[in-house]
C-alpha positions as a printed NumPy array, in Angstrom:
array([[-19.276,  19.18 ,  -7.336],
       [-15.561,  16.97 ,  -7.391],
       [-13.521,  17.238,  -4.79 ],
       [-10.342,  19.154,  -5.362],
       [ -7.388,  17.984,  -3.327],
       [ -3.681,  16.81 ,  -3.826],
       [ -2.823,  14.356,  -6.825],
       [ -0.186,  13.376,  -8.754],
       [  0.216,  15.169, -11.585],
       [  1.884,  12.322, -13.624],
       [ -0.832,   9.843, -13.084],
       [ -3.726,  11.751, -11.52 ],
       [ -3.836,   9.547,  -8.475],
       [ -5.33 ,  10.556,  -5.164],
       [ -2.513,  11.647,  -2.59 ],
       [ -2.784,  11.39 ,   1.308],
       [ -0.779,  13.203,   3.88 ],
       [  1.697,  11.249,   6.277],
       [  2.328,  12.505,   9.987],
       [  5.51 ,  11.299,  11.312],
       [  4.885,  11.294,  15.405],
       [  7.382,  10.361,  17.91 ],
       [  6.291,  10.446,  21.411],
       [  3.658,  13.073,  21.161],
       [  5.393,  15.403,  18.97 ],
       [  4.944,  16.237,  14.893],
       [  8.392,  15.263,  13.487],
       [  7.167,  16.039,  10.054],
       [  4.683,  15.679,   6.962],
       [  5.046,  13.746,   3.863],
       [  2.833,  13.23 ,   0.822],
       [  2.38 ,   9.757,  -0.446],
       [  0.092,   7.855,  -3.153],
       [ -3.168,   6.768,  -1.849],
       [ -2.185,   3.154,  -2.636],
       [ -1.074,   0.323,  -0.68 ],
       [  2.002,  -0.037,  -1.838],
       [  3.573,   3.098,  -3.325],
       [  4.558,   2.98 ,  -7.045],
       [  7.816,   2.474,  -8.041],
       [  7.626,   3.336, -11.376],
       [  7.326,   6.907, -10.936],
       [  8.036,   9.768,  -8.42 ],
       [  4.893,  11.668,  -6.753],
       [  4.808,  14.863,  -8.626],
       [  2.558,  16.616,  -5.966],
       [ -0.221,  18.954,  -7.472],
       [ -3.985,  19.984,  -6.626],
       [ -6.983,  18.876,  -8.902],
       [ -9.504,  16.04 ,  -9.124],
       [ -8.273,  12.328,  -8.489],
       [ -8.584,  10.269, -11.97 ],
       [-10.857,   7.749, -11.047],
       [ -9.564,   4.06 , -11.34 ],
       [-11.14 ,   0.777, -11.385],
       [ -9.754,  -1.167,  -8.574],
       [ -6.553,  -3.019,  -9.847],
       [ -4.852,  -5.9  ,  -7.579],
       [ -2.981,  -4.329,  -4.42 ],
       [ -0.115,  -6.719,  -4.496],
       [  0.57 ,  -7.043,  -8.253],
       [ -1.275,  -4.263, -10.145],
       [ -3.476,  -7.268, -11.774],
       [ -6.826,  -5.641, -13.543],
       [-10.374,  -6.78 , -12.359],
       [ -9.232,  -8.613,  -9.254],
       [-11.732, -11.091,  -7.71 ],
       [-10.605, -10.873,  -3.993],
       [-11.056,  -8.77 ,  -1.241],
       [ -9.23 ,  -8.396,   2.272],
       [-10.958,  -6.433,   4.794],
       [ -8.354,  -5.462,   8.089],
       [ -9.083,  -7.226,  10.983],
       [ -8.239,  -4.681,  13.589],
       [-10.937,  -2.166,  14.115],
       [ -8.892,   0.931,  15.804],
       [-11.898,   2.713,  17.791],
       [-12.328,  -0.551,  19.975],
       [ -8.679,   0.531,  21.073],
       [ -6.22 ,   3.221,  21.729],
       [ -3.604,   0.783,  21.395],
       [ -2.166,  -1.938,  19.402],
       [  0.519,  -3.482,  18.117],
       [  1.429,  -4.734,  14.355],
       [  5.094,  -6.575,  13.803],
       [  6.449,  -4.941,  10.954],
       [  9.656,  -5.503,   9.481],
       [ 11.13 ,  -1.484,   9.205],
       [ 14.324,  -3.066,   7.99 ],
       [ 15.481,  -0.539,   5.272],
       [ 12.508,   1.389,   5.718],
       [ 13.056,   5.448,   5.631],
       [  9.942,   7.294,   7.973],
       [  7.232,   8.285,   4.931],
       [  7.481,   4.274,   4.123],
       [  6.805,   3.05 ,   7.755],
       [  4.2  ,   5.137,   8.171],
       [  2.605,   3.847,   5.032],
       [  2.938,   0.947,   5.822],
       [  1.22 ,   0.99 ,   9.43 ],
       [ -1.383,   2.733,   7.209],
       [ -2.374,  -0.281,   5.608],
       [ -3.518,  -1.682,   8.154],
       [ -6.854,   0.318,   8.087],
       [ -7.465,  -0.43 ,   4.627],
       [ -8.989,  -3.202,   2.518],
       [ -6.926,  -4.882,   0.154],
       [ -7.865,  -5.962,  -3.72 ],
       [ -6.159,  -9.424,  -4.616],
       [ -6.185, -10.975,  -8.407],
       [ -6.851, -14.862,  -8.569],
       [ -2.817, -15.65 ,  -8.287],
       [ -2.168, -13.439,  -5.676],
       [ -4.551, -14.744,  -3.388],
       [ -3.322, -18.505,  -3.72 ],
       [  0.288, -17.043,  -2.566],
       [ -1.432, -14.874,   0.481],
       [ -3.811, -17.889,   1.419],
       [  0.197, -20.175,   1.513],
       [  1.464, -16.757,   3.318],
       [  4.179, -16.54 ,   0.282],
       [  6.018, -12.763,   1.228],
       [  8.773, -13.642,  -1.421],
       [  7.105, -15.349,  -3.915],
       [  4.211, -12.153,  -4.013],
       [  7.226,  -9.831,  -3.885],
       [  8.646, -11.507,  -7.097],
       [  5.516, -11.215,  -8.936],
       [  4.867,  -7.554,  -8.021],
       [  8.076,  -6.658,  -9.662],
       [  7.851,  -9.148, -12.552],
       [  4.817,  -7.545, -13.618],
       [  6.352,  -3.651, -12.424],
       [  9.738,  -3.476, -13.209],
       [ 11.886,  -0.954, -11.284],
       [ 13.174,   1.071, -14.436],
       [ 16.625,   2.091, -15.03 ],
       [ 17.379,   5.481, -13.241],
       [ 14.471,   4.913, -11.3  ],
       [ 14.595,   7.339,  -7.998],
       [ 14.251,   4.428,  -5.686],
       [ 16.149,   0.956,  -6.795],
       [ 14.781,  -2.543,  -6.086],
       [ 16.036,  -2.699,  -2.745],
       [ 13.982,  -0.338,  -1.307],
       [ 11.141,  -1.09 ,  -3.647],
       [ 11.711,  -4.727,  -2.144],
       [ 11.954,  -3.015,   2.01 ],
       [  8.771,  -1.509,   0.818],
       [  7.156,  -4.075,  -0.403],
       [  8.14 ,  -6.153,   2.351],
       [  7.536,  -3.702,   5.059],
       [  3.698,  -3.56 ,   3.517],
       [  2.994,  -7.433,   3.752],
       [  4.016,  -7.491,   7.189],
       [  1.607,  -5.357,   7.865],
       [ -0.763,  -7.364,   5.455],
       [  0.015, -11.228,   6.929],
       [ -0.663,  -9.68 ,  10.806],
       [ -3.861,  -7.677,  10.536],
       [ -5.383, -10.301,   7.446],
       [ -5.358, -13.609,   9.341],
       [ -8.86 , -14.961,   7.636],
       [-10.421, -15.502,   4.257],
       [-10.928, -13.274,   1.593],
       [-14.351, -11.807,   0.206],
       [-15.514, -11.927,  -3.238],
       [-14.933,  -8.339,  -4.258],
       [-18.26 ,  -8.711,  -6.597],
       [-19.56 ,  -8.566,  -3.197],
       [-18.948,  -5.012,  -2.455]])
């Protein structure tokens, strides 16, 4: 039997659910692509069916067949509490929250973009991502915020990823 749950009826990717919680209270619910970075190139068109499933691509760039794999280094049941420095600059709620939400995730890098994480290269990763992804004309979101995103997401990255990769043949 699949599992039936919210996609995106454009590209069929999976779709996770994003609590917004201030001080102990629900503030609100948002839907978001179940990626690390959420795609620029088109708007979440929420629906319910079966995730299409995808062979891992590279989490910074979109690369195919990447080689390299980041596992988080924060393990959130030896804890109640921590604390991540993210830049929120130009970040709207459903992004922070993604954001922080990388942080429990492991992250797919192609050869390149694992040279520019190993020389901790925010900017020069940022370019690439949108070299290869373009932020279309009469996009809904313009490069700005794609680049507050995209920033917002490797801040997260660079602080809970301090050591070495793994070969991702290795999972």
């Amino acid at each position: 039997m699949t599992d039936i749950g919210f996609i995106c009826a454009h590209c069929g990717g999976e779709v996770h659910d994003v609590t917004h919680n201030r001080e102990g209270s629900l503030d609100g619910v948002g839907y978001r692509h179940n990626r690390r970075v959420e795609p620029w190139d088109h708007d979440l068109d929420l629906t319910i069916g079966t995730p299409v499933a995808t062979a891992p691509t590279c989490d910074f760039c979109g690369e195919d067949d990447p080689g390299w794999l980041y596992y988080p280094t924060l393990d959130p049941d030896d804890t109640d509490m921590f604390e991540v420095e993210l830049d929120t600059s130009g970040l709207s709620d459903d992004d922070t929250a993604v954001a922080v939400l990388n942080m429990l995730y492991p992250w797919y890098a192609c050869d390149a973009c694992s040279v520019l994480v190993a020389d901790r290269r925010a900017e020069r990763l940022i370019a690439r991502a949108l070299e290869r992804t373009p932020v279309p004309a009469g996009a809904a979101v313009g490069e700005d915020t794609v680049r507050a995103r995209l920033r917002g997401s490797l801040s997260v990255f660079f602080t809970t990823r301090p050591g070495r990769p793994t070969p991702s043949r290795a999972i």
